[in-house]
Structures are given as structure tokens and as C-alpha cells.
C-alpha positions as CSV (number, residue, x, y, z in Angstrom):
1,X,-16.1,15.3,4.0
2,X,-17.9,16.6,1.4
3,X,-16.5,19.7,-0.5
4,X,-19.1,20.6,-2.8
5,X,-21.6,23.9,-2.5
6,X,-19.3,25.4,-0.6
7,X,-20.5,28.3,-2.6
8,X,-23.7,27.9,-2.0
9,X,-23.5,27.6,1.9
10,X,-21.3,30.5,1.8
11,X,-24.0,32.6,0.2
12,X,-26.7,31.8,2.6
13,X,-24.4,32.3,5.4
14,X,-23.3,35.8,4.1
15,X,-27.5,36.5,3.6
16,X,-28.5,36.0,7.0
17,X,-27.9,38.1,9.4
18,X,-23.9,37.6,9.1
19,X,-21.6,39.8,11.2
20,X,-22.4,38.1,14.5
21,X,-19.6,36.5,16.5
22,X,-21.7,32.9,16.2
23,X,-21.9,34.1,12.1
24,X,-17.7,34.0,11.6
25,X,-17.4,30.7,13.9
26,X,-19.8,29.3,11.5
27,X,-17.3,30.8,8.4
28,X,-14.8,28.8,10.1
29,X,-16.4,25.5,10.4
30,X,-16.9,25.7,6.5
31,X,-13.7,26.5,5.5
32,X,-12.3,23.8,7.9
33,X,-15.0,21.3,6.1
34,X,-13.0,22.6,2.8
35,X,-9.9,22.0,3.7
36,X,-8.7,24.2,4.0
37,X,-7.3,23.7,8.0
38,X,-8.1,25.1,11.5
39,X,-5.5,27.9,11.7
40,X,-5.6,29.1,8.3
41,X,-9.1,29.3,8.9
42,X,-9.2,31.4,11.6
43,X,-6.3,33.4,10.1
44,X,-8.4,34.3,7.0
45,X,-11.6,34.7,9.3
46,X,-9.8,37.5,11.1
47,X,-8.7,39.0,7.9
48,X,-12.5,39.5,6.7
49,X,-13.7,40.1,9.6
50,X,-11.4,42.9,9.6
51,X,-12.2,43.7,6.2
52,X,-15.6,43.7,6.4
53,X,-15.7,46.1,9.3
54,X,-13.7,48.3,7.6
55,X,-15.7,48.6,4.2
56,X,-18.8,48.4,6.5
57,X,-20.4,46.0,3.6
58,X,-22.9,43.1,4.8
59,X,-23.9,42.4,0.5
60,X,-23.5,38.6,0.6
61,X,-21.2,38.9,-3.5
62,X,-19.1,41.6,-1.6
63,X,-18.3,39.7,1.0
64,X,-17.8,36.7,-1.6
65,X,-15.6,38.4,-3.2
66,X,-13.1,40.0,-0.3
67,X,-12.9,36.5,0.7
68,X,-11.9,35.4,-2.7
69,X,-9.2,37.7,-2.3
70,X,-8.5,37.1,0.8
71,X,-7.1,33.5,-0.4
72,X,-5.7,34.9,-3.6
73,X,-3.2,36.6,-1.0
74,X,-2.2,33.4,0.8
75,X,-2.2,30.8,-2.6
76,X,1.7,31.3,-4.1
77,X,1.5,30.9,-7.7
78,X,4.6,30.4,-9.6
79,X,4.8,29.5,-13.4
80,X,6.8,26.5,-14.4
81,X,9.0,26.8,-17.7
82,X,12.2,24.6,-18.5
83,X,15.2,25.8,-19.4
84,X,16.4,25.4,-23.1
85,X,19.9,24.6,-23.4
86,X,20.0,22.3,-20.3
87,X,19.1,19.2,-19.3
88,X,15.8,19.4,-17.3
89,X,15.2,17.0,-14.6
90,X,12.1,16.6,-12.3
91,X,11.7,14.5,-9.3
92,X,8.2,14.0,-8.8
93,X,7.1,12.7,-5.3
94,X,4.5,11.7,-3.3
95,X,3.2,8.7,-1.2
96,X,1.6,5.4,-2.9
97,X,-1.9,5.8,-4.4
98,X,-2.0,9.6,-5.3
99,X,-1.7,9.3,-8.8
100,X,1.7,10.0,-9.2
101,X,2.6,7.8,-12.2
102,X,-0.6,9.0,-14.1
103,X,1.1,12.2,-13.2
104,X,4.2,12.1,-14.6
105,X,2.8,10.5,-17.7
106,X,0.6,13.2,-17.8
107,X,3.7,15.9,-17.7
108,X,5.0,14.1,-20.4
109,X,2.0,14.7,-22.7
110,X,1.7,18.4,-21.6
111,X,5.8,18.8,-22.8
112,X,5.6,17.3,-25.4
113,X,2.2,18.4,-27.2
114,X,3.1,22.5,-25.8
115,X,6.5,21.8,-27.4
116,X,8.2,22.2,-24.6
117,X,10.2,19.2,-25.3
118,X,11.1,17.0,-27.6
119,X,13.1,14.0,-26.2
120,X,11.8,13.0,-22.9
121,X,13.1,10.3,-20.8
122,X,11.4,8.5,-18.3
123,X,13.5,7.2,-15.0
124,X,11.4,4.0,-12.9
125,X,12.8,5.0,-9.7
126,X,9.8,3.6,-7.8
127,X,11.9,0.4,-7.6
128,X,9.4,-1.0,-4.2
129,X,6.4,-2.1,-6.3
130,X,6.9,-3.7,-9.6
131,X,3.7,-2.5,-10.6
132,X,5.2,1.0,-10.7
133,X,7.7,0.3,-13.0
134,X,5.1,-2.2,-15.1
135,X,2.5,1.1,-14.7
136,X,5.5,3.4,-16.0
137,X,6.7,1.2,-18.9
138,X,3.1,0.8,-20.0
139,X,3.2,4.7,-19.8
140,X,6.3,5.3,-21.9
141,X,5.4,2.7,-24.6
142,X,2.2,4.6,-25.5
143,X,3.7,8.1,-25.4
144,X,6.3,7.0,-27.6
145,X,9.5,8.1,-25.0
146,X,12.5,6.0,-23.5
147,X,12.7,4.9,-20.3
148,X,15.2,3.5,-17.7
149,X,14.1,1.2,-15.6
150,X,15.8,-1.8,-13.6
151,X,14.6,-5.1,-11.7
152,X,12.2,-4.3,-8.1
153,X,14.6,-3.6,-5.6
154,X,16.9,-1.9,-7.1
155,X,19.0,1.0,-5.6
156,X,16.1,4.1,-6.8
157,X,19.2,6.5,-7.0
158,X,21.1,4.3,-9.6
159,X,18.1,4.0,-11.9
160,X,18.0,8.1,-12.0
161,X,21.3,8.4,-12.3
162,X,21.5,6.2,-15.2
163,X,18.6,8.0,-16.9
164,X,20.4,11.1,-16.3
165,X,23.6,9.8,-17.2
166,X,21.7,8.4,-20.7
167,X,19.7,11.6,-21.3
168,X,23.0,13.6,-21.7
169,X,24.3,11.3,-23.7
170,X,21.5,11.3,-26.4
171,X,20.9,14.8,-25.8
172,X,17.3,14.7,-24.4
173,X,15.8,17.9,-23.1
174,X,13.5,16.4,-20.1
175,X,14.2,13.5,-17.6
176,X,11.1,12.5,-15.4
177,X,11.7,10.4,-12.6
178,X,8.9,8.4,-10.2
179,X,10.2,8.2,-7.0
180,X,8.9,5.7,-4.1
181,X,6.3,6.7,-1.7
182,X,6.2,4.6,0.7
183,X,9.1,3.2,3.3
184,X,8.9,1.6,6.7
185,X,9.2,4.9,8.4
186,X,9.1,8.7,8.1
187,X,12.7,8.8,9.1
188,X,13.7,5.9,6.2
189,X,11.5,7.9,3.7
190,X,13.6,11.3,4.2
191,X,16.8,9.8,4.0
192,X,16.2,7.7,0.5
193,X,14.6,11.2,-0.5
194,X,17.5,12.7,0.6
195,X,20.0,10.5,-0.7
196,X,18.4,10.4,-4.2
197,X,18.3,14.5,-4.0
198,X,21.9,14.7,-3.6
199,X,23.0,12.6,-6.0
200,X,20.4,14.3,-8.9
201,X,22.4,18.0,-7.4
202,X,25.6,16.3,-7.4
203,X,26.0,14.1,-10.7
204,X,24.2,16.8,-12.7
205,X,24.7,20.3,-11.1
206,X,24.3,21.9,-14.6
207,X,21.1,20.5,-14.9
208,X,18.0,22.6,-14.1
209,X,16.9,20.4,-11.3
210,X,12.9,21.0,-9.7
211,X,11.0,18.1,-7.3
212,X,7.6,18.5,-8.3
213,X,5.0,16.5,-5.1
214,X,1.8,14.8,-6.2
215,X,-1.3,15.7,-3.8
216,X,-4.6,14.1,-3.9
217,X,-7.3,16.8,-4.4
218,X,-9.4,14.2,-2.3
219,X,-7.2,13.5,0.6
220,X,-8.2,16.6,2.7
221,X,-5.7,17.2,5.5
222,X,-3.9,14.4,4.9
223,X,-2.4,15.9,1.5
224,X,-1.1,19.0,4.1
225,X,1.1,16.1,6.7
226,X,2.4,14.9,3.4
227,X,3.5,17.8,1.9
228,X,5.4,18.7,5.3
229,X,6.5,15.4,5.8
230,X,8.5,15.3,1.8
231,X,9.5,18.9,2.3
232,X,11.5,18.0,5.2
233,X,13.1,15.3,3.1
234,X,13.7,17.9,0.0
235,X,13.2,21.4,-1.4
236,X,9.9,21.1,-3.0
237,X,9.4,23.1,-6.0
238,X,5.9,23.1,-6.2
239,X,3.1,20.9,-6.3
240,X,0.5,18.8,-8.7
241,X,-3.0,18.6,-7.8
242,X,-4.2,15.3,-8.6
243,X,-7.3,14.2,-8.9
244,X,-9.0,17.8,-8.6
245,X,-12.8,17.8,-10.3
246,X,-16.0,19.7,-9.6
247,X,-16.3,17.0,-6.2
248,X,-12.9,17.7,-4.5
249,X,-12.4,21.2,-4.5
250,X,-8.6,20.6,-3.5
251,X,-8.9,23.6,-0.6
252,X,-5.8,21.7,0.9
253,X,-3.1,24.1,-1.5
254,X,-4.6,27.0,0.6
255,X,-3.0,25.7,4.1
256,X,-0.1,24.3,1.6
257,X,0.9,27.7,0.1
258,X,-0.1,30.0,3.4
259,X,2.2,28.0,6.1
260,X,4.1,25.7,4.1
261,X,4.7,28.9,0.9
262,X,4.7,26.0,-1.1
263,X,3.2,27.2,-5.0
264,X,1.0,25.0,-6.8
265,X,2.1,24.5,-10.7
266,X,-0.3,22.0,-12.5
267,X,-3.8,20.5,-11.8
268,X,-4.8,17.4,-13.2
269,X,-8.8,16.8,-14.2
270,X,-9.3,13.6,-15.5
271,X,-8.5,10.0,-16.8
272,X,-6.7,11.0,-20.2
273,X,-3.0,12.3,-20.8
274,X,-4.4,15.8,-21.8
275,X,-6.1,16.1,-18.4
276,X,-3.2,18.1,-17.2
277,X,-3.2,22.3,-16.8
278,X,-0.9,24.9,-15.2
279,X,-2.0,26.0,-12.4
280,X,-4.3,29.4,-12.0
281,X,-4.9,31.0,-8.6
282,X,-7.7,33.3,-9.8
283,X,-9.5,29.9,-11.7
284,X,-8.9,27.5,-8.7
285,X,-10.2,30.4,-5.9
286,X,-13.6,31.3,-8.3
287,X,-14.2,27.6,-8.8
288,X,-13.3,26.9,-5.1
289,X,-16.2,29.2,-4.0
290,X,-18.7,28.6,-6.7
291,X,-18.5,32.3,-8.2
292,X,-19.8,32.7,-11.2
């Protein structure tokens, strides 16, 4: 579906004559076409509709804007900051193909160039496909940090819990670790999740522990099943938006953050380790609806 001039189509629906029943089910059929899901949809449908009843405004920007805030108030933002002094460890998730490796090797660069780190350690725990560990180990080389790894097929959990186990003993401040993200089932995915997730909360319960999922900006409502499907597994922290450009607007966080409360933390926006940004509500709404 394509996502872009949203905007645009907003505009000229707001400047015709808007305020019709027919006018808000046609509101709704865009923001579906974002994204951003049937029932959040009509949820924030009925908000401005609400709201634009009650300000008695028709002005096309005005009603741009009220539905800028409008998702503002649904989109969780959270800031993410490790903790000095401890041993930080992220799990990153997410299924095969959304650029999670690029992802964490992206994290890495962001740490270490803000500071934020200075020893990192990587942990291969996608142990299915040896072209995630290759992928990872190519990664590491170039960024100039460790990483554990083991042979494909090996138990994920022990290759984190080494890494962990070696970070403490070197004294690094960040481990990383690629999970796998993709298993025969749904039920087989949540419990190696699971297993890994207590084993990270057992074996280092000092740490300061956060599982960071990987979403495709360009997945569309598939990125929303996904994010339900890992968060039964674990307590996600947050998520990254991969992938998220001016031609995928990424409107799958609004449905994420309004029925799931999950916040998102980083966006990435390109092919190069730098590509990589906290995430801003305010930024990601404006450039969402084309405002200016």
C-alpha cells in the first residue's frame, strides 16, 4: 500500500466540504491505508470528530493540526539511556528479514560515537542461519568490538550467557545480542524467547536488562501481529523502526503504542551505521502527515 502524500490527501479531504458522515469514513480509509489499523482509526476518527465539533473549525491546517495531536496522545515516547556503573544488556528481537542485524550494528555505532559506551560486546545468538552470525561477525570486525559467537545450532541462550559471562569479566559497559526470528511455530518461538529471557534476568539480575524489537517501517500490519506475537513471549522495552524513509511512513507504531502501549526508542534511515536516531513523537507525527 502506498504511504506517501498522506498529507496531501489529507488536505484536500479537510478542503472539501469535510464534516459529512461520508467525509470521516473517508478519514478512516486513509489512515487504515497508513497503517495505522481499523480500530485505531476509528478511535482517533471519533476523537476529531469530537474535536472538531467542539472548536466548531472546518480550516483544513486546523484540522491538520488537532489530528496531529490527536496521535501525539496515543504514540508512548520513552527515552532510552543506559545505566553507568552496570552492565547493560539488550536483547534485540524480531522475525528474519527486518533488519535486525543492521540494527544492532547500527546501536553499536550510535553508543559508541554518543559516548555512551566504550566497550561493547556483541553476542550471535541467531544460532538458525549461519549467515546471521557470518552478517554479525562481519559487523563487529568493522566497528572494531568483540563478539561471542558459536557454531549454527548452537543452544542461542549459551552464546548470551557466555557474552554476558565475558563482558563482566573484561568489564564492558554494553552487551548486544541478535536473537532468532524465526522457529517452526508461534508457540516454539515464545518459549526459546522465553527461555533465553530468563536466563539473561537470572544469570545477571544486576544487570540493566531492556529487549529492544526490530519493526519494518514497510511491513504495514504485519509489523503490529509481530510486535503482539514477541510481546507475549517477553516484556518489550520498546521498539526500532527499521527501514523508515520518506516512502514508508512507518504509521504501524501508532496501533503499536495505542493498544499494545508499546514506546518507540530509535528509527533507523538508511544504509550506513550513522543511520540510526532516537526516536521523536513530535518529528515522526509532522513528517507522518506532511506538515510543514
Amino acid at each position: 500500500m502506498k504511504r506517501k502524500g498522506l498529507g496531501a490527501r489529507l488536505r484536500a479531504l479537510f478542503g472539501g466540504s469535510f464534516g459529512s458522515e461520508e467525509s470521516y469514513e473517508d478519514l478512516e480509509e486513509l489512515l487504515i491505508e497508513a497503517d495505522i489499523g481499523a480500530r485505531t482509526a476509528m478511535e482517533l476518527v471519533d476523537a476529531l470528530r469530537e474535536e472538531s465539533r467542539r472548536e466548531m473549525t472546518d480550516d483544513h491546517e486546523e484540522l491538520v493540526r488537532l489530528l496531529a495531536e490527536k496521535l501525539e496522545s496515543v504514540v508512548p515516547e520513552s527515552s532510552f539511556e543506559l545505566t553507568h556503573g552496570k552492565l547493560n544488556i539488550i536483547l534485540v528481537l524480531g522475525v528474519n528479514g527486518v533488519g535486525k542485524t543492521t540494527s544492532i550494528a547500527k546501536l553499536t555505532r550510535h553508543f559508541l560515537d554518543t559516548g555512551k559506551a566504550k566497550s561493547i560486546c556483541l553476542a550471535a545468538g541467531d544460532t538458525f542461519r549461519a549467515a546471521a552470525v557470518e552478517q554479525l561477525s562481519i559487523h563487529a570486525e568493522r566497528l572494531g568490538v568483540r563478539i561471542v559467537k558459536q557454531g549454527t545450532g548452537s543452544d542461542s541462550a549459551a552464546v548470551i550467557y557466555d557474552a554476558i559471562e565475558s563482558a563482566n569479566r573484561r568489564g564492558d559497559d554494553l552487551v548486544i545480542a541478535d536473537t532468532a526470528g524465526r522457529m517452526h511455530t508461534k508457540k516454539n518461538l515464545i518459549e526459546e524467547l522465553s527461555k533465553i529471557d530468563r536466563i539473561v534476568s537470572s544469570r545477571a539480575p544486576d544487570a540493566a536488562y531492556r529487549r529492544l524489537l526490530v519493526i519494518d517501517a514497510t511491513t504495514g500490519q504485519n509489523g503490529f501481529h509481530q510486535a503482539e506475537t514477541f510481546a507475549e513471549a517477553v516484556p518489550v522495552d520498546g521498539i526500532v523502526l527499521a527501514k523508515y524513509d520518506s516512502t514508508a511512513k512507518g504509521g504501524i507504531l501508532v496501533p503499536i503504542g495505542a493498544r499494545l502501549g508499546l514506546p518507540a526508542l530509535f528509527v533507523g534511515t538508511g544504509e550506513s551505521y550513522s543511520d540510526i536516531a532516537p526516536f521523536d513523537r513530535s518529528s515522526y507525527v509532522r513528517d507522518l502527515l506532511d506538515m510543514t
